[in-house]
BATOR-611104 format. One record per residue (C-alpha): residue number from 1; x, y, z. Coordinates in nm, 4 decimals, padded with zeros to 6 digits, always signed. Layout:
ATOM  nr        x        y        z
ATOM NUM        X        Y        Z
...
***
This chain:
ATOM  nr        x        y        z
ATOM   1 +00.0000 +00.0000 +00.0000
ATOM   2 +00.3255 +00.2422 +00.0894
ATOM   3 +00.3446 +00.1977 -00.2753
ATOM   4 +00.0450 +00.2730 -00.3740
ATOM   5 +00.0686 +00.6250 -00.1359
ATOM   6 +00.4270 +00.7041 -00.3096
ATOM   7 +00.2492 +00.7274 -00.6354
ATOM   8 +00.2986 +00.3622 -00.7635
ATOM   9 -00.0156 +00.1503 -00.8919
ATOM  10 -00.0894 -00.0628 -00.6228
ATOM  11 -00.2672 -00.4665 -00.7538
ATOM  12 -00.5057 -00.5598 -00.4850
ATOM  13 -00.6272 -00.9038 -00.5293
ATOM  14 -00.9771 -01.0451 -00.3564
ATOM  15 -01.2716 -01.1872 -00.4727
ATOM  16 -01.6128 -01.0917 -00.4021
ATOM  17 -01.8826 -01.3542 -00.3859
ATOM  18 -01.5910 -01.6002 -00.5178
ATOM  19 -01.5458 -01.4008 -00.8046
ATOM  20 -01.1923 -01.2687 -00.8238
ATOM  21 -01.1479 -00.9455 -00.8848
ATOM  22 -00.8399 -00.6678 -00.8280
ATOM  23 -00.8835 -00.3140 -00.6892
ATOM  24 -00.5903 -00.1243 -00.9043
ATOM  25 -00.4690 +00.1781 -00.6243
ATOM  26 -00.2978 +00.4879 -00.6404
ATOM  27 -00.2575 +00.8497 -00.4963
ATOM  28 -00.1531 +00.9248 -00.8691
ATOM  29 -00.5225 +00.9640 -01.0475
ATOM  30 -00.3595 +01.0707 -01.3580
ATOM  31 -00.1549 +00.7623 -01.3720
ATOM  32 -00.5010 +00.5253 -01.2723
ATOM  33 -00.6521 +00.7550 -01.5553
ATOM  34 -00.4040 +00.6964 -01.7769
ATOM  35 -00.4024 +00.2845 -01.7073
ATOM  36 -00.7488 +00.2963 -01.6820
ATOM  37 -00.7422 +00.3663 -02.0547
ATOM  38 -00.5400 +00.1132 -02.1660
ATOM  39 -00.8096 -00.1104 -02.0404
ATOM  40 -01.0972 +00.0441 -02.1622
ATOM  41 -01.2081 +00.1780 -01.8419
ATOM  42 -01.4734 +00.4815 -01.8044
ATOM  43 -01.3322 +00.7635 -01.5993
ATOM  44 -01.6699 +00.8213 -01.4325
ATOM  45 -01.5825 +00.4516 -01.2766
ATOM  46 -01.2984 +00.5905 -01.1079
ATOM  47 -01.3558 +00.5936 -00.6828
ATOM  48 -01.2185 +00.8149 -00.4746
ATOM  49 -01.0998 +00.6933 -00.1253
ATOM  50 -00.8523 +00.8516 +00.1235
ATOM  51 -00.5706 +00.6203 +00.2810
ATOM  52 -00.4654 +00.5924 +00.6248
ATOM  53 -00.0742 +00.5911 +00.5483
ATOM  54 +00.0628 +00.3472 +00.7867
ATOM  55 +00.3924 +00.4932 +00.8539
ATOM  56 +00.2150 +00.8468 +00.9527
ATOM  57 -00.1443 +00.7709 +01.0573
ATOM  58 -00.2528 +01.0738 +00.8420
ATOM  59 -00.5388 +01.0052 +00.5720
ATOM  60 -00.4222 +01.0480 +00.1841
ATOM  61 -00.6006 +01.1176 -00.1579
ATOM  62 -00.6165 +00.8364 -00.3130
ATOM  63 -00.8217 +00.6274 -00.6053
ATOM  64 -00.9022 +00.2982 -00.7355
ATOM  65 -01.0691 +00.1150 -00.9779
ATOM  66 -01.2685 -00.1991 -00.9025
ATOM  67 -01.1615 -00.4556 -01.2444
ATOM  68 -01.3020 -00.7954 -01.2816
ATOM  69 -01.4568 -00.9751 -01.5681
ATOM  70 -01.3528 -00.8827 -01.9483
ATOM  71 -01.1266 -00.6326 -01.8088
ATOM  72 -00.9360 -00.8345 -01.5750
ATOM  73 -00.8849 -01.0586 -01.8187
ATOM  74 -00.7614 -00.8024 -02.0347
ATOM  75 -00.5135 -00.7022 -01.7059
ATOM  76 -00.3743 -01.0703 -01.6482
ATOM  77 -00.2645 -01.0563 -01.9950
ATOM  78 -00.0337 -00.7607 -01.9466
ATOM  79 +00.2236 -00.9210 -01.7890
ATOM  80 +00.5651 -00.6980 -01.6999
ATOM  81 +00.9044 -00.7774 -01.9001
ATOM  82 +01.0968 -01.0397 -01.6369
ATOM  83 +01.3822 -00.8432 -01.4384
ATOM  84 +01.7238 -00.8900 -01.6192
ATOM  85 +01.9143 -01.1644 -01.3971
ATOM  86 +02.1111 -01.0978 -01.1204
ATOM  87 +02.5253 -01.0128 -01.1736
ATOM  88 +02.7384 -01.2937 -01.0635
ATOM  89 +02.8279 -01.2638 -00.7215
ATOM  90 +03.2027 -01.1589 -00.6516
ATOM  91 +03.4133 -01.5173 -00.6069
ATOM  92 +03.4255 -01.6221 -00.2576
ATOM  93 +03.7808 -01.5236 -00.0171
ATOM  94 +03.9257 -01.7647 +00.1662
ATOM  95 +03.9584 -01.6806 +00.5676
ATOM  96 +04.2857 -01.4581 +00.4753
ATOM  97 +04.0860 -01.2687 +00.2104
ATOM  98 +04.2587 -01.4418 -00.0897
ATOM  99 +04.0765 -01.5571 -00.3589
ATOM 100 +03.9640 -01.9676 -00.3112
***
């Protein structure tokens, strides 16, 4: 959610009535407008709902948009690029700091 309140987009999974559906969460609306888009959602749908920021107790602007159905469909098919691997690690030192 810290995410979310620093202006990142914020996947909520749940279901309601077993149905699964995400809440998609930001303080950023023009970024949830500008996803929203991309998935064919109406702006009107966009809800508005402060959130408690855990690390200050303080309430923050924030939206969401409910997705389910079609459209979250639509979202599980937009899968991000997979993160580059990781360097190799430096070669291990022996106990006198020389190379093993």
């Amino acid at each position: 959610m810290c995410f979310a309140l620093d202006g990142g987009v914020w996947l909520h999974r749940h279901r309601i009535n077993g149905e699964p559906m995400v809440h998609l969460v930001s303080a950023d609306q023009a970024r949830l407008l500008e996803l929203g888009a991309g998935l064919g959602l109406e702006p009107a749908w966009l809800q508005y709902k402060p959130l408690k920021d855990p690390r200050t107790g303080v309430r923050v602007p924030a939206w969401h948009w409910d997705v389910w159905g079609v459209r979250l469909s639509r979202l599980a098919g937009t899968r991000a690029a997979p993160a580059p691997p990781a360097p190799p690690a430096p070669p291990m030192t022996g106990g006198r700091g020389r190379a093993a």
